[in-house]
C-alpha positions as CSV (number, residue, x, y, z in Angstrom):
1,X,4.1,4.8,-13.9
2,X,3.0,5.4,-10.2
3,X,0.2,3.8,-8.1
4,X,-2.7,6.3,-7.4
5,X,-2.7,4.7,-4.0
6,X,0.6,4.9,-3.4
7,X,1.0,8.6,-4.2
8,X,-2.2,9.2,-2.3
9,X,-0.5,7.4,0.7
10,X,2.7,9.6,0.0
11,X,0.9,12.7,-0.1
12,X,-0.7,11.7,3.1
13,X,2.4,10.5,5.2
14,X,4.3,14.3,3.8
15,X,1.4,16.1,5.0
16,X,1.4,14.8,8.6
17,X,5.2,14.7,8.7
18,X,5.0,18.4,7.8
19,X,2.2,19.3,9.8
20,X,4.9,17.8,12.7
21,X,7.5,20.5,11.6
22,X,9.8,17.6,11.0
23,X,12.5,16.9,8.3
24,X,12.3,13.9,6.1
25,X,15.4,13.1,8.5
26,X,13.8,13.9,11.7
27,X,11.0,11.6,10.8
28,X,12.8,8.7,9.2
29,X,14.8,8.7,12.5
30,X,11.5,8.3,14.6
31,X,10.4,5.6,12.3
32,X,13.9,3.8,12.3
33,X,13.8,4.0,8.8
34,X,16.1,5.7,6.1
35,X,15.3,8.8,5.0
36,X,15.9,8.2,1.0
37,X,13.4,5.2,2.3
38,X,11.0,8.0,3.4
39,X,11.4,10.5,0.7
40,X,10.4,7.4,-2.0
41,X,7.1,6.7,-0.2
42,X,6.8,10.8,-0.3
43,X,7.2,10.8,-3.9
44,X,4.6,7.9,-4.5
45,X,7.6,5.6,-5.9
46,X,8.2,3.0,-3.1
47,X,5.3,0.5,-2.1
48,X,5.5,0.5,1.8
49,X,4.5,-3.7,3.2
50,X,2.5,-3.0,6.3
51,X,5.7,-3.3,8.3
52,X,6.9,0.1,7.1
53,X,3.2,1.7,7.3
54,X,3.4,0.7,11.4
55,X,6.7,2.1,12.1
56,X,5.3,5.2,10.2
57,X,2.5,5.4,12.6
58,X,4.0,4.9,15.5
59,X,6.5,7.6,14.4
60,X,3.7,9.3,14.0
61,X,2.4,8.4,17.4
62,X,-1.0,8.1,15.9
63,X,-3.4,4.8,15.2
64,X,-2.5,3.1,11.4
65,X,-6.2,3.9,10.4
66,X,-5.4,7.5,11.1
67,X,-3.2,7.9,8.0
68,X,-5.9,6.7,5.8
69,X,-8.6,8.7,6.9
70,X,-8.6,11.3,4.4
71,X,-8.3,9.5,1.4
């Protein structure tokens, strides 16, 4: 069964990857992370520590606080 949050947080990190025009590759590679890494925190099934949620904003190039803004 899936965390709410964490498919929330999934949804979330997709939608501003694709908003980006990037590839789950393209974005795990500005993250420094591995994209079967990335697609599981798409999907809602991995748990991200906060480690993982900072190299996905500053992949992002945005603050962390800005990924949880529209939950």
């Amino acid at each position: 069964m899936k965390n709410e949050l964490q498919v929330k947080f999934g949804q979330r990190v997709r939608e501003l990857r694709k908003e980006r025009g990037w590839s789950q590759e393209e974005f795990a590679d500005k993250c420094g992370l591995d994209r079967t890494y990335v697609s599981g925190i798409e999907r809602g099934v991995r748990n991200p520590t906060l480690e993982v949620i900072g190299a996905i904003a500053i992949g992002l190039k945005i603050p962390v606080r800005n990924i949880f803004l529209e939950f």
